[in-house]
C-alpha positions as CSV (number, residue, x, y, z in Angstrom):
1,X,-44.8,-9.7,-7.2
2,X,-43.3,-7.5,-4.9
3,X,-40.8,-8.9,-4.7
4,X,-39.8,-9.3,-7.9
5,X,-40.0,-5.6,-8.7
6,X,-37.9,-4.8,-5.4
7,X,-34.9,-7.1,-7.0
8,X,-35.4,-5.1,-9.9
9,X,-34.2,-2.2,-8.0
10,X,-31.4,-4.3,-6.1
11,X,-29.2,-7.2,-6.8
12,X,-29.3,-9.9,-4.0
13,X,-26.4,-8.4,-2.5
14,X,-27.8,-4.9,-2.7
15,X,-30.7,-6.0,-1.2
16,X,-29.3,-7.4,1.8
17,X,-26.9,-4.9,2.7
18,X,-30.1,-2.2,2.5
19,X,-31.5,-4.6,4.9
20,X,-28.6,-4.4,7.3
21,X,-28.3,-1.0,7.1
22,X,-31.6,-0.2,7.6
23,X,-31.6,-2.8,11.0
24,X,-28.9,-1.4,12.0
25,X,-30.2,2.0,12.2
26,X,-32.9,1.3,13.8
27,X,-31.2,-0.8,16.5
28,X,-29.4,2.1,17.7
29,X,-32.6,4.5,17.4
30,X,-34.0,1.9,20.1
31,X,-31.5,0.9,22.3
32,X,-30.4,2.7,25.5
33,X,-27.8,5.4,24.9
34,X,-24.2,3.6,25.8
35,X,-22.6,5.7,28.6
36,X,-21.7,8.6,28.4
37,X,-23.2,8.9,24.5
38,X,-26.5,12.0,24.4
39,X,-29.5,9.9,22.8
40,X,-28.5,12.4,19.6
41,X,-24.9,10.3,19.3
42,X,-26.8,7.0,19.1
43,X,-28.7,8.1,16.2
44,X,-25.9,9.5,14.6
45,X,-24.0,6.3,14.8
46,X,-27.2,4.4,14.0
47,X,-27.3,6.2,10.7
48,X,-23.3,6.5,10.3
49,X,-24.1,2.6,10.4
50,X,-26.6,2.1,8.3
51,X,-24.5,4.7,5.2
52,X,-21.5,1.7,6.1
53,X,-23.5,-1.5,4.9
54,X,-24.9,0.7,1.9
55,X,-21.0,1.7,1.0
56,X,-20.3,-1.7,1.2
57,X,-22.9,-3.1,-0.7
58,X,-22.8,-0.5,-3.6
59,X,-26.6,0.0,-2.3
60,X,-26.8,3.6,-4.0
61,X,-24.0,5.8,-5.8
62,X,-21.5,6.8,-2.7
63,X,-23.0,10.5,-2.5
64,X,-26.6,9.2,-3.1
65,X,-26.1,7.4,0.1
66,X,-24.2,10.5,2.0
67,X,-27.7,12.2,1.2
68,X,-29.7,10.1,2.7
69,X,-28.1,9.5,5.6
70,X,-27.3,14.1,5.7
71,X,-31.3,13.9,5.4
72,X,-32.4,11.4,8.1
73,X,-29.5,13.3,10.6
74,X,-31.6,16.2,10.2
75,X,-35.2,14.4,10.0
76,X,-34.6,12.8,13.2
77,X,-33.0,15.0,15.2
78,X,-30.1,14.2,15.5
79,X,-28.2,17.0,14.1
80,X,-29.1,20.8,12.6
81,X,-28.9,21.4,8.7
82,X,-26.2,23.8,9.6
83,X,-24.1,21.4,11.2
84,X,-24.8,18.6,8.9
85,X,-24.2,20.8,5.8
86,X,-21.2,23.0,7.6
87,X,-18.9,22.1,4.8
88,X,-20.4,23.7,2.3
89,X,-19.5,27.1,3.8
90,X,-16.4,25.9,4.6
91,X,-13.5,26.5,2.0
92,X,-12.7,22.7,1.1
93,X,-15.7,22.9,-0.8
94,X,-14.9,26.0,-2.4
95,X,-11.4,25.2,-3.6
96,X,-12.6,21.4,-5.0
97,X,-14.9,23.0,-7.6
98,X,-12.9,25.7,-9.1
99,X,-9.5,23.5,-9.3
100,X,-11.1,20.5,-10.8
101,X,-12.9,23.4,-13.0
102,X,-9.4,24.3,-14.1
103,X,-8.5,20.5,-14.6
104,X,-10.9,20.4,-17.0
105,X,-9.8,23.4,-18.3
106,X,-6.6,21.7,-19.0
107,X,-7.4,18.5,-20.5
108,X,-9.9,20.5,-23.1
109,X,-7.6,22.7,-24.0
110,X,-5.1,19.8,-24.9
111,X,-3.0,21.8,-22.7
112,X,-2.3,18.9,-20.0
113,X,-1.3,16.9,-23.6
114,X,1.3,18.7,-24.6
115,X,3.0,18.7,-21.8
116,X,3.1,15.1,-21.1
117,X,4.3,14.8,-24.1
118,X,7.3,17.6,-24.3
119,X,8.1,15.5,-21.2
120,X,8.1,11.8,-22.8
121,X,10.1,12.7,-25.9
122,X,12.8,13.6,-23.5
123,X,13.0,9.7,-22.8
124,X,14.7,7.6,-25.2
125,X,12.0,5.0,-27.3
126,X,12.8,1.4,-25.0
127,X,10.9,-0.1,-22.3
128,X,13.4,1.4,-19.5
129,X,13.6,5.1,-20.5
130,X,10.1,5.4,-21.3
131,X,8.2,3.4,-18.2
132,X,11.0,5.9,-16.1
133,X,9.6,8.8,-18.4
134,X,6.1,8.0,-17.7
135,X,6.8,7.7,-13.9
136,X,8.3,11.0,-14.1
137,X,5.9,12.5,-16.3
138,X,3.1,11.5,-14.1
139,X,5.0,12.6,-11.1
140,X,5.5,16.3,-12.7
141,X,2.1,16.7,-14.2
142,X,0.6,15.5,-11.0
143,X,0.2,18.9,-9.1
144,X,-1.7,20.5,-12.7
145,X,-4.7,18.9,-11.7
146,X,-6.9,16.9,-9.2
147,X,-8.6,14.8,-11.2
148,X,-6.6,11.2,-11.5
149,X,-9.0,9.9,-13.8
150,X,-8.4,13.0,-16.0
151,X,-4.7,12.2,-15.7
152,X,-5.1,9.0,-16.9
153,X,-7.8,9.3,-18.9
154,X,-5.0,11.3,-21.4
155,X,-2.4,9.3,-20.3
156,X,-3.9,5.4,-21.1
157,X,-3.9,6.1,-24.7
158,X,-0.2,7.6,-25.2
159,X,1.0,4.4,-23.4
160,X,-0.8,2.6,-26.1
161,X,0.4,4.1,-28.8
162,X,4.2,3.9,-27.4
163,X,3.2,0.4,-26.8
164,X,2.3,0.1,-30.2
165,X,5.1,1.7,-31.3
166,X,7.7,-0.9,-29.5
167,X,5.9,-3.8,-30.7
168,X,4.4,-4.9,-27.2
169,X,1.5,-7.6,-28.0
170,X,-1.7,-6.6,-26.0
171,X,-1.5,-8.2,-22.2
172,X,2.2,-9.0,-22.6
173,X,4.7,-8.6,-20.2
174,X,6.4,-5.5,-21.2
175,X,2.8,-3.8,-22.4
176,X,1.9,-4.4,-18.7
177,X,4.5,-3.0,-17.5
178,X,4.3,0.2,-19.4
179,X,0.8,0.5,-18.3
180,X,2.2,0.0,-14.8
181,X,4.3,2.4,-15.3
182,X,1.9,5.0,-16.7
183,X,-0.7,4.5,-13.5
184,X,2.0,4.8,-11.0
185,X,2.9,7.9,-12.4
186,X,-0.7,9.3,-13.7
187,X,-3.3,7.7,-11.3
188,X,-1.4,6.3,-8.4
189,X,0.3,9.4,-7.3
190,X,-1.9,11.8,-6.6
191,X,-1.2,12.7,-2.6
192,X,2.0,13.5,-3.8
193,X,0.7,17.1,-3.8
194,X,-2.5,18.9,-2.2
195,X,-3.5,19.9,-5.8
196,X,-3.2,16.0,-7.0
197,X,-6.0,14.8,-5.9
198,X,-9.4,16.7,-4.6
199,X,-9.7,13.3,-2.0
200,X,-6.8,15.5,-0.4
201,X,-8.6,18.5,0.6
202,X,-11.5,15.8,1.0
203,X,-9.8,14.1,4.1
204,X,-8.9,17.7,5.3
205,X,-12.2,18.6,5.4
206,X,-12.7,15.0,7.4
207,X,-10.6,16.3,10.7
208,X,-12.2,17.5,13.5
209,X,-12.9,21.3,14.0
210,X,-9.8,22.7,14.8
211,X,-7.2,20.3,13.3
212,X,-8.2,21.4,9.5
213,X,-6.4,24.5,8.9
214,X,-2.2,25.1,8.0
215,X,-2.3,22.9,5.4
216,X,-1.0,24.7,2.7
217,X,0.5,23.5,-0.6
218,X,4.2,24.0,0.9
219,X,3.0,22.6,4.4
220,X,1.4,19.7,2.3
221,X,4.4,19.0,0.1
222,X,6.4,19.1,3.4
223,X,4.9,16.6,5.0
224,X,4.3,14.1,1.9
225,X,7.2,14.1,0.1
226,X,9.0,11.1,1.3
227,X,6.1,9.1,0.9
228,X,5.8,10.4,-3.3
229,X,9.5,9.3,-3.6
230,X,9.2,6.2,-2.4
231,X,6.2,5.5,-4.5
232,X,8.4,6.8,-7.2
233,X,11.6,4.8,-6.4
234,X,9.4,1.6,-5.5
235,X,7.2,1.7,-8.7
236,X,10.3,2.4,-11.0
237,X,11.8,-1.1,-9.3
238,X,8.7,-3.3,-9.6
239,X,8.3,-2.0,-13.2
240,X,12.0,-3.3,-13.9
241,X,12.0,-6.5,-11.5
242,X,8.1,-8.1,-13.2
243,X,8.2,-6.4,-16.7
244,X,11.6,-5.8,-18.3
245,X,11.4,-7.4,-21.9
246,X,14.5,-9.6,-22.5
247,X,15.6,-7.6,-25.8
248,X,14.9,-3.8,-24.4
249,X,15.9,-2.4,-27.6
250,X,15.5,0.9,-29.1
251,X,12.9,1.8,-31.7
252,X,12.4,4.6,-33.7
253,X,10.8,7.4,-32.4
254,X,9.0,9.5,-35.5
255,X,5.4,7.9,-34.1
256,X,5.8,9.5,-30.6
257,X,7.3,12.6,-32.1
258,X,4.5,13.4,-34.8
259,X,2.3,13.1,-32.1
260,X,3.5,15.8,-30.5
261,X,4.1,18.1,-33.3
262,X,-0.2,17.5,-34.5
263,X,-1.1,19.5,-32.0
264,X,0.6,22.5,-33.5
265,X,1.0,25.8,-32.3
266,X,-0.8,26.8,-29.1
267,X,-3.8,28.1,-29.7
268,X,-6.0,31.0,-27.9
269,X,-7.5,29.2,-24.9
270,X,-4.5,27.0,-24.1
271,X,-2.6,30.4,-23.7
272,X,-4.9,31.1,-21.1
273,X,-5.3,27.5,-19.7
274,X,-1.4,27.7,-19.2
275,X,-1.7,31.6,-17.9
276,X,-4.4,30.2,-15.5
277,X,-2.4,27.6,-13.8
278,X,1.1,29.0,-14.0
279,X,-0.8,31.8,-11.6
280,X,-2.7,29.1,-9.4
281,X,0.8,27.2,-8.9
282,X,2.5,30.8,-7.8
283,X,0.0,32.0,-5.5
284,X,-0.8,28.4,-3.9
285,X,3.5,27.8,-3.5
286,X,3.3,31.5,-1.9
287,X,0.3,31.6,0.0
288,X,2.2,31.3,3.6
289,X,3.9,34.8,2.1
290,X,0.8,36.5,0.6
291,X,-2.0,35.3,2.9
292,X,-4.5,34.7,-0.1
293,X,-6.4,31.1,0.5
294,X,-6.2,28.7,-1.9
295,X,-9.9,28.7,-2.2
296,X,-9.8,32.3,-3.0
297,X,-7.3,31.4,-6.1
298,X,-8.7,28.7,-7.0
299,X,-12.0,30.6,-7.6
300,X,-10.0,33.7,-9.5
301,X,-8.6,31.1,-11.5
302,X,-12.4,29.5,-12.9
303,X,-13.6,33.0,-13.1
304,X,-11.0,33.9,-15.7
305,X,-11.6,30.7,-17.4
306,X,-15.2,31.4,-17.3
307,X,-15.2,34.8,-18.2
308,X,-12.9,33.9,-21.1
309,X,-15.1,31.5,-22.4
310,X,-12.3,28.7,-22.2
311,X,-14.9,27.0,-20.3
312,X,-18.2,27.7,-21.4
313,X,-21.7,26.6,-19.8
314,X,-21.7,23.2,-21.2
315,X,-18.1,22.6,-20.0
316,X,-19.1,24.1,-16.2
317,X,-21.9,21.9,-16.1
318,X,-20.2,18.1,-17.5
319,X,-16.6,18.6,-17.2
320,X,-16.8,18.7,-13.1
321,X,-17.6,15.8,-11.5
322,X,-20.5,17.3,-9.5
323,X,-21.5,13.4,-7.8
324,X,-18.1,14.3,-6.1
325,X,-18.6,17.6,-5.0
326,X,-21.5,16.5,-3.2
327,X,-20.0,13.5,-1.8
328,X,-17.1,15.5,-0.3
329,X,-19.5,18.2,0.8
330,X,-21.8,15.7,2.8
331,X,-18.3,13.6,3.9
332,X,-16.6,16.0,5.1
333,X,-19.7,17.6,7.8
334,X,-19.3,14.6,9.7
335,X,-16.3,15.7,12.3
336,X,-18.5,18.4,12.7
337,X,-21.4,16.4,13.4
338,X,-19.5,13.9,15.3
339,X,-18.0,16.8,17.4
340,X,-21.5,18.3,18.4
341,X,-23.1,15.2,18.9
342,X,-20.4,14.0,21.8
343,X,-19.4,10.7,19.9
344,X,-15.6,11.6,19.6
345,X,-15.1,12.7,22.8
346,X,-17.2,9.5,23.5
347,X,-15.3,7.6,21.5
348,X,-12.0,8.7,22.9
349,X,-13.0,8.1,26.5
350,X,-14.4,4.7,26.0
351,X,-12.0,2.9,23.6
352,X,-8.8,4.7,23.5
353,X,-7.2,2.3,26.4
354,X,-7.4,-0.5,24.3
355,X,-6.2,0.8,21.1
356,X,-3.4,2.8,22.7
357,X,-0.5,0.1,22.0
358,X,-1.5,0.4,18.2
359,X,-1.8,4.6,18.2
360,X,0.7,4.5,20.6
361,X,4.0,3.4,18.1
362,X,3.3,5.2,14.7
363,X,5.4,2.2,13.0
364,X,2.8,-0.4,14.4
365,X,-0.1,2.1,13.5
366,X,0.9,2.3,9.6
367,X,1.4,-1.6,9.1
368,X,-2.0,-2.3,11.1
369,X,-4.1,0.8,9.4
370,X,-2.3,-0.5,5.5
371,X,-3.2,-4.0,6.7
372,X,-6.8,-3.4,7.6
373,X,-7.6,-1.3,4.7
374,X,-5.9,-3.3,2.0
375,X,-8.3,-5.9,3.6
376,X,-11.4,-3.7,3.6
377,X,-11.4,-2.8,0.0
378,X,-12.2,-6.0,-1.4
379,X,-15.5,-5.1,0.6
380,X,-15.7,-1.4,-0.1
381,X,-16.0,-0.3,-4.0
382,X,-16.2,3.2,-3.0
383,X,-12.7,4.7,-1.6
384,X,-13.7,8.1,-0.9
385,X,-16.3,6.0,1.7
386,X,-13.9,3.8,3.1
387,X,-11.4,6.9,3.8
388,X,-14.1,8.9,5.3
389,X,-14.7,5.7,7.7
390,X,-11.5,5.3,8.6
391,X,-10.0,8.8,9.0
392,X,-13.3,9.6,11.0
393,X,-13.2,6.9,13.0
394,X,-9.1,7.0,14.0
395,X,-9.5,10.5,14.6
396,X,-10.4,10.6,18.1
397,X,-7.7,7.8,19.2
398,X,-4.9,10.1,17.4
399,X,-5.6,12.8,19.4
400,X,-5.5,10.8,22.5
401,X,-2.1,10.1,21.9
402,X,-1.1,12.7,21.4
403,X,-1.2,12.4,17.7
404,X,-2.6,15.1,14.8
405,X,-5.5,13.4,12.8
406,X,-3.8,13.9,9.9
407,X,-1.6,11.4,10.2
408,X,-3.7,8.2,10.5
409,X,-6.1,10.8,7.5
410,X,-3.2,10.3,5.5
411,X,-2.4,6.7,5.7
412,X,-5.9,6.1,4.8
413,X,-6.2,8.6,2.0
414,X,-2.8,7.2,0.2
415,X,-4.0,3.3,1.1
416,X,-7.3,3.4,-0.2
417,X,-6.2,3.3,-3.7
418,X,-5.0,0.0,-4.0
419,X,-6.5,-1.9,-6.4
420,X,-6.6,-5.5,-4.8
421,X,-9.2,-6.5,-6.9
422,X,-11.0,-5.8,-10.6
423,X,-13.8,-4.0,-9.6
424,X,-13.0,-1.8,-6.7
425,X,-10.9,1.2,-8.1
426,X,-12.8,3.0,-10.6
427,X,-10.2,4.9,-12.0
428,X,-7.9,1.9,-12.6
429,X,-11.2,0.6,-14.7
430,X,-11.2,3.9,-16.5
431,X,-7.5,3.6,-17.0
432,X,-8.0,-0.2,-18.7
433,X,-10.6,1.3,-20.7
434,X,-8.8,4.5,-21.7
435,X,-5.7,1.8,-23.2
436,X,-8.2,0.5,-25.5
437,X,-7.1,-3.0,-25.4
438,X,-3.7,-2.4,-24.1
439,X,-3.6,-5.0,-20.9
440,X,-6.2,-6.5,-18.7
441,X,-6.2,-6.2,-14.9
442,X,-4.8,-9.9,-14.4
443,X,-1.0,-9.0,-15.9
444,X,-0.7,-5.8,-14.0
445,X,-1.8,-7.1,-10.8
446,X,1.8,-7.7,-9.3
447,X,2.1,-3.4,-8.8
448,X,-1.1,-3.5,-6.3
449,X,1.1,-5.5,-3.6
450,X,4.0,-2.8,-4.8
451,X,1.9,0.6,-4.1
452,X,0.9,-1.6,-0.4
453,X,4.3,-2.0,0.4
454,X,5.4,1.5,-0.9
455,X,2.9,3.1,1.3
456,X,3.8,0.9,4.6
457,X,7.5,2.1,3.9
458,X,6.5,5.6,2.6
459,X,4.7,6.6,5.3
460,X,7.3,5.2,7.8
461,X,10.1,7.6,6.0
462,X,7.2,10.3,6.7
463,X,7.5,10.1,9.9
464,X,10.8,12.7,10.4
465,X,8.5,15.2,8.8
466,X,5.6,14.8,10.9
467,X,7.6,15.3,13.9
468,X,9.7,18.5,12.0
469,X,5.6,19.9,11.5
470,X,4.7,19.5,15.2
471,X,2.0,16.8,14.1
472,X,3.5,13.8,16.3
């Protein structure tokens, strides 16, 4: 009977990687210290261990699991609630909640909308003008806000109706490709800038202590650029080469257009939406000039938004993705508590020697880390997890050669959002949804292998910048 009401709680496959987890953990709790590891380091990896299997097994909700291994860190001894919680004082935290509070801001305001689509009637109405326009579109709109699943949330349904409009039969070869188009541009991109995506300031907050701050928007931008145009160039070319219609004709464009001109004048709180984030985008491009964090804007820029009842108290408490906030707040603690518990020096003592050919040459290091994580998400559902994993984990071998964190941060933040499978990129599901119909995952599958090969070579034409910044 107990059973029973156990695997009521748990799949099979939930159940057995809470098992693991839970051995695991305990394993390390028992076993003598490794050399050179304090006993507080072996129950930090015991427990790092044990939130692993549960990522990988969709045990609990990613941040659920962040909790409980936060909690036990602090219930064991292994760690202080200061240092386990340290990134809640910290300013990632603080800029992640007002921008995506200004996202929101955006999308209710219909603000995000109209833009996308002043920019798409720009395009001419056939299958090659308007999969570039939504490519373009995507890549303009992408620093407005954080949220990809936003983004694509407006932009699944416009590609429908342009669909529509040209005649594509749902889960044919050009509708694909216009949905292609619209998530390479919309959901894909997001890296592109520090305001894209909050897993951005997410894997800043994952460096150690000391390798988190500079990283402005302009320093950002500087250092990632290459990488969006190549996703641009490369997702412009496998749209053309696996989708092209044979007759790419022109239709008429009145449906696009009256779509456009329904949303009618701007009204009171989209003035201020767009006052908001035309101010954001200023001070965040100028901070190096001004000195004002982003945090500190960020948070001006929900307190107008707030105090102008754009966003009221409903809006503040279901537009922002609060599971995320605490996932990146727990995440992101763990350089620190890896730090103070001795497990990257430990880590870089004990291992670096035989990972040095692959940190060692940058070009071997981004086909290996693609490699490896392409692989690793058809296990993990969760890609916020598997970043933090990965970024935590390379951290210490970077710096032993001689190489910033960020670097092998950034490979795994852009490479974690392949979507190699149906079920493990939830905003690609969203996406689907959002196109009501439009394509399943089988036609556009073709662009996953794209976005791998556009971050292998992306992140190679990076590497110029990398070395211009001082982090190589």
């Amino acid at each position: 009977m107990g059973n029973k009401k156990i695997l009521t709680l748990f799949s099979v496959k939930q159940f057995v990687f809470f098992v693991l987890g839970i051995v695991a953990a305990i394993v390390f709790f028992v076993m003598t210290p490794f050399e050179g590891l304090p006993p507080e380091g072996m129950k930090v990896l015991g427990l790092f261990l044990m939130a692993i299997f549960w990522w990988m097994g969709s045990v609990f909700p990613d941040y659920v699991t962040a909790f409980w291994m936060m909690a036990l860190m602090i219930a064991t001894g292994a760690s202080s609630l200061g240092t386990v919680f340290s990134a809640f004082s910290g300013s990632v935290i603080w800029i992640v909640i007002p921008v995506l509070a200004v996202g929101a801001a955006l999308s209710k305001t219909g603000l995000l909308k109209r833009i996308v689509l002043f920019i798409l009637s720009k395009f001419k109405a056939t299958f090659k003008s308007q999969s570039l326009g939504f490519i373009i579109a995507g890549n303009i709109i992408d620093a407005l806000i954080p949220s990809a699943t936003a983004k694509v949330a407006i932009a699944s349904p416009l590609a429908k109706t342009y669909a529509d409009t040209m005649g594509y039969e749902p889960n044919s070869k050009p509708a694909a490709g216009l949905f292609s188009a619209m998530w390479m541009g919309f959901g894909a991109n997001g890296p592109f800038f520090l305001t894209g995506s909050t897993m951005c300031f997410t894997m800043i907050g994952l460096l150690p202590e000391g390798y988190q701050d500079g990283f402005d928007f302009l320093t950002w931008l500087g250092v990632a650029w290459p990488w969006g145009i190549v996703l641009l160039v490369f997702a412009y070319l496998g749209v053309r080469l696996f989708y092209t219609p044979k007759n790419d004709v022109a239709v008429s464009a009145e449906a696009i257009h009256a779509q456009r001109d329904a949303l009618g004048k701007m009204k009171r709180n989209e003035k201020i939406a767009a006052f908001v984030l035309i101010i954001c985008l200023v001070l965040w491009v100028t901070e190096s000039w001004h000195g004002i964090s982003s945090a500190v804007v960020a948070l001006i820029g929900m307190s107008i938004l707030l105090g102008t009842g754009v966003l009221d108290r409903k809006d503040f408490r279901g537009s922002i993705a609060w599971e995320s906030v605490i996932f990146i707040g727990c995440s992101t603690g763990l350089g620190t508590v890896f730090s103070s518990a001795g497990i990257t020096d430990w880590v870089s003592v004990t291992f670096a020697p035989y990972l040095e050919p692959v940190f060692s040459n940058v070009f071997v290091m981004i086909i290996v880390s693609v490699v490896v994580i392409t692989v690793l998400r058809f296990a993990f559902v969760s890609q916020t997890a598997l970043m933090t994993i990965f970024t935590v984990a390379c951290a210490p071998f970077a710096i032993s050669a001689g190489m910033h964190p960020f670097i092998p941060g950034f490979i795994a933040l852009v490479t974690v959002n392949v979507y190699n499978a149906s079920y493990n990129n939830g905003t690609y599901i969203t996406a689907l949804a959002a196109s009501n119909g439009m394509v399943e995952y089988g036609p556009t599958s073709k662009m996953t292998w794209v976005y791998a090969l556009a971050c292998i070579v992306g992140c190679m034409c990076c590497i110029p910048m990398w070395n211009a910044f001082g982090l190589m």
